[in-house]
N, C-alpha and C positions, 0 to 999 in steps of 0.2 A: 842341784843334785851333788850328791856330794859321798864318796867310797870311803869307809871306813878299815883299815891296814888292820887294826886292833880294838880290842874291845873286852882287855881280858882276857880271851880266849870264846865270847858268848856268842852266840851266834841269834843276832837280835832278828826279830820277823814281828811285823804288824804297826802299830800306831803309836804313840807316846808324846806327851809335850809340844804339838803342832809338827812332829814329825812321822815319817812313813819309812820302816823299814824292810825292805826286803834281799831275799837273796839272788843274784845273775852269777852266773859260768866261777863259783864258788868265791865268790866274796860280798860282803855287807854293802849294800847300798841305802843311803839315807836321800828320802825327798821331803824338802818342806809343804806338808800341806795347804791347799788355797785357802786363805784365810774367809771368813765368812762374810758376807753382803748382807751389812746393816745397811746399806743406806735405804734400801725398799720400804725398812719399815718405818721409816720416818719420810721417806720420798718417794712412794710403789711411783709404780709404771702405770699409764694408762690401762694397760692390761687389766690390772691388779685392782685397780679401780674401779672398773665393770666389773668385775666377779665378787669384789665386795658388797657393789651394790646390787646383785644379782643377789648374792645368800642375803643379805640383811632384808631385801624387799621381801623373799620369800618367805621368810620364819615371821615376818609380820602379818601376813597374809593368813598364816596358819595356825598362829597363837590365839586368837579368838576362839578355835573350836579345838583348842587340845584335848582336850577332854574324852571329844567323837573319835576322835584317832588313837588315844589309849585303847578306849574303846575297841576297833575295828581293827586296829592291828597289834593286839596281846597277843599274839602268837607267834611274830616276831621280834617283840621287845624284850627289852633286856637291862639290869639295870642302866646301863650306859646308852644304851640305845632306844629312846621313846617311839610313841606312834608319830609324832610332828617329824621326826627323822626317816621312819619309812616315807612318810607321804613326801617329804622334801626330795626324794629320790627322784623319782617319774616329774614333776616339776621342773627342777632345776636342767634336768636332761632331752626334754621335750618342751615343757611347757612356759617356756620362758623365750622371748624376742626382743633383744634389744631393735629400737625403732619403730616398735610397734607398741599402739596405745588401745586398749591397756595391755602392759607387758605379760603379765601373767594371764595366760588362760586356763579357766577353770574344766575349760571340758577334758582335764588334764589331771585332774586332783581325784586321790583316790581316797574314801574313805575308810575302806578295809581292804583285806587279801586274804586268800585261805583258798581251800582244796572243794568246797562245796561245790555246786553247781550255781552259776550265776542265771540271772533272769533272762527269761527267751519271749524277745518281741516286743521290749517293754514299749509302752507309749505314757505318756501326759497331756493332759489337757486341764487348762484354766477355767474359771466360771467365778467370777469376782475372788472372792475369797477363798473359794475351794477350789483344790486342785486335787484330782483323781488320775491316776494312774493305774494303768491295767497291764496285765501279761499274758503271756499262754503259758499252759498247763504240762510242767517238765515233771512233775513229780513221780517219784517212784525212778527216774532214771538216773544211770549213774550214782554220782553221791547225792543228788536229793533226796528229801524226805516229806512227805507232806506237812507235816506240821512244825516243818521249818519257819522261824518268823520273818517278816518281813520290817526292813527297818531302814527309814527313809529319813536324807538329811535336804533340807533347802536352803540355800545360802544367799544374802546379797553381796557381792563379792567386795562392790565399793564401799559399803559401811562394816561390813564384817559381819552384820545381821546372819543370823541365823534359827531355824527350828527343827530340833531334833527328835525324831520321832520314833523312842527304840524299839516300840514294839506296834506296828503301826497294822499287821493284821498276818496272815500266816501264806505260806506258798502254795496253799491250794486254794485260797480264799479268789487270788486272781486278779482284786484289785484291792487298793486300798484308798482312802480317800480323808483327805488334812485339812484344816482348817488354817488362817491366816489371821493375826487379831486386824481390826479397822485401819489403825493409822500405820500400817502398810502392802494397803493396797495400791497405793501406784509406786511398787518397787515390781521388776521381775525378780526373778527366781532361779535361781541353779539348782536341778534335782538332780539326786543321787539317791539308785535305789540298791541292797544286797541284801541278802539272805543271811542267816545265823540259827545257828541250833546251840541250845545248852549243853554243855556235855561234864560238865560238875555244879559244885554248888557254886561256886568261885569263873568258872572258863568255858567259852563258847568254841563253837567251829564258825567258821564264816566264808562266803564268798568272795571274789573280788568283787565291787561296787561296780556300778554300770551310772554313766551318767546321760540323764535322759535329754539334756536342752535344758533351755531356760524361757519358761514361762509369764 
């Protein structure tokens, strides 16, 4: 730290050249800023190490079905901000355990958000190939609508498999019921089901996703 007697006559204040100026009990004081900590990025910390591998494991996880998540969360995207960025949210924050295998848990993953009304009661149940899933009957309350659709996604989490199903039958229908091709039937399943209604020719409404088990 270091007082400045003169200066011209200027009475310096703020930042400059690794320096910090301000003014005490009417004269210039100068402090040299703390210079910046490269080593981290050529040496992180343990810390920094988990959280790397925290974000890198999850955007892998999730980049197989970017697509679903444009998708289900265009309505809070933005150019800078995709649907793989919302859904990384709830993940990262909940859905993630170091020490625990597997680290990522899917009953955690969201495939849309929105103001709709989400599904009331849902259940699933398997039958080789098909999987049918039923709800009870919310329509007309709130902000549903009866001929909201119904749009279901099923995930294998460890290969990234996926079927998406966007329009898989309507919210008064009450259940909807998907098919599986042959050669994976001995996989389970992560279901996720939400609601959406069209509201241009281009943009939907939707609900949050509700995830039902894995089948």
């Amino acid at each position: 730290m270091a007082k400045l007697l003169s200066f011209g006559g200027l009475r310096l204040q703020g930042k400059s050249g690794g320096f910090t100026f301000y003014q005490m009990d009417g004269q210039t004081i100068m402090r040299k800023l703390p210079s910046p900590n490269h080593r981290n990025k050529t040496h992180p910390t343990p810390l920094q190490l988990l959280n790397r591998q925290r974000f890198r494991e999850i955007n892998a996880f999730l980049k197989p079905f970017k697509e679903v998540l444009n998708f289900g969360f265009q309505n809070q995207s933005t150019k800078s901000r995709k649907g793989m960025h919302c859904a990384f949210r709830d993940l990262v924050n909940k859905g993630y355990t170091f020490g625990q295998e597997p680290r990522i848990d899917p009953a955690y993953l969201k495939i849309s958000e929105g103001p709709l009304l989400g599904p009331e009661g849902a259940q699933v149940i398997r039958s080789g190939k098909l999987i049918q899933i039923n709800w009870g009957d919310n329509s007309g309350q709130g902000s549903s609508y009866f001929p909201d659709y119904c749009m279901v996604f099923i995930l294998h989490p460890e290969s990234g498999k996926y079927y998406w199903f966007k329009e898989a039958g309507t919210r008064s229908g009450l259940q909807a019921e998907i098919s599986i091709s042959e050669k994976d039937l001995g996989k389970t399943w992560c279901v996720y089901l939400a609601f959406y209604r069209k509201k241009g020719a281009n943009s939907c409404l939707f609900s949050d996703s509700s995830y039902l088990g894995r089948v």
